[in-house]
N, C-alpha and C positions, 0 to 999 in steps of 0.2 A: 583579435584575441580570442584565445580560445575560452569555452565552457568551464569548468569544471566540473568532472562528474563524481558521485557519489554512488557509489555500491553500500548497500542494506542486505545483510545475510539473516535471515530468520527461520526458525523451524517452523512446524507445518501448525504447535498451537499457536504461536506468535504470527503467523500469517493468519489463522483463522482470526484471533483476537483484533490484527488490522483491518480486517474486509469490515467484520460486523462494526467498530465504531466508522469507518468511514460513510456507509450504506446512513448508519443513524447520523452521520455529519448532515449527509443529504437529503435525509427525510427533515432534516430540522431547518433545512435552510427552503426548501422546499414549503414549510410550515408558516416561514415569516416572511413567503414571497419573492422570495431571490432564486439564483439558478445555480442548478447543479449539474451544471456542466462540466468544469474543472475536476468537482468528485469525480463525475464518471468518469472521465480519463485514468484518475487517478486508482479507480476500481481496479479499471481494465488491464492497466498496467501489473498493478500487484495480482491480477488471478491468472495472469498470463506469462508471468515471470517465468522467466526457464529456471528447472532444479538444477540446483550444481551439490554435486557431494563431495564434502570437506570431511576430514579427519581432524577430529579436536584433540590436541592434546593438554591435557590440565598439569599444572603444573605444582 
């Protein structure tokens, strides 16, 4: 069976606001001994995302 995948579209202050809490997810877990590993993936992921430009329209 297959995954499921999920696409996350955000603009560039909504990606900035993602990086910084995930970095403090890691310093905190880093804090109480545990590993952040998983963060860092999950970093590297979101700062390496390809840009895709969408056209919004509001309705």
């Amino acid at each position: 069976m297959r995954e499921k995948l999920n696409h996350l579209y955000v603009d560039s202050r909504e990606r900035t606001i993602l990086l910084q809490s995930l970095v403090e997810l890691k310093n905190q877990l880093i804090q109480q001994g545990g590993y952040g590993d998983c963060v860092d993936e999950l970093i590297f992921k979101v700062a390496n995302a390809p840009v895709k430009k969408m056209k919004i329209e509001y309705v």
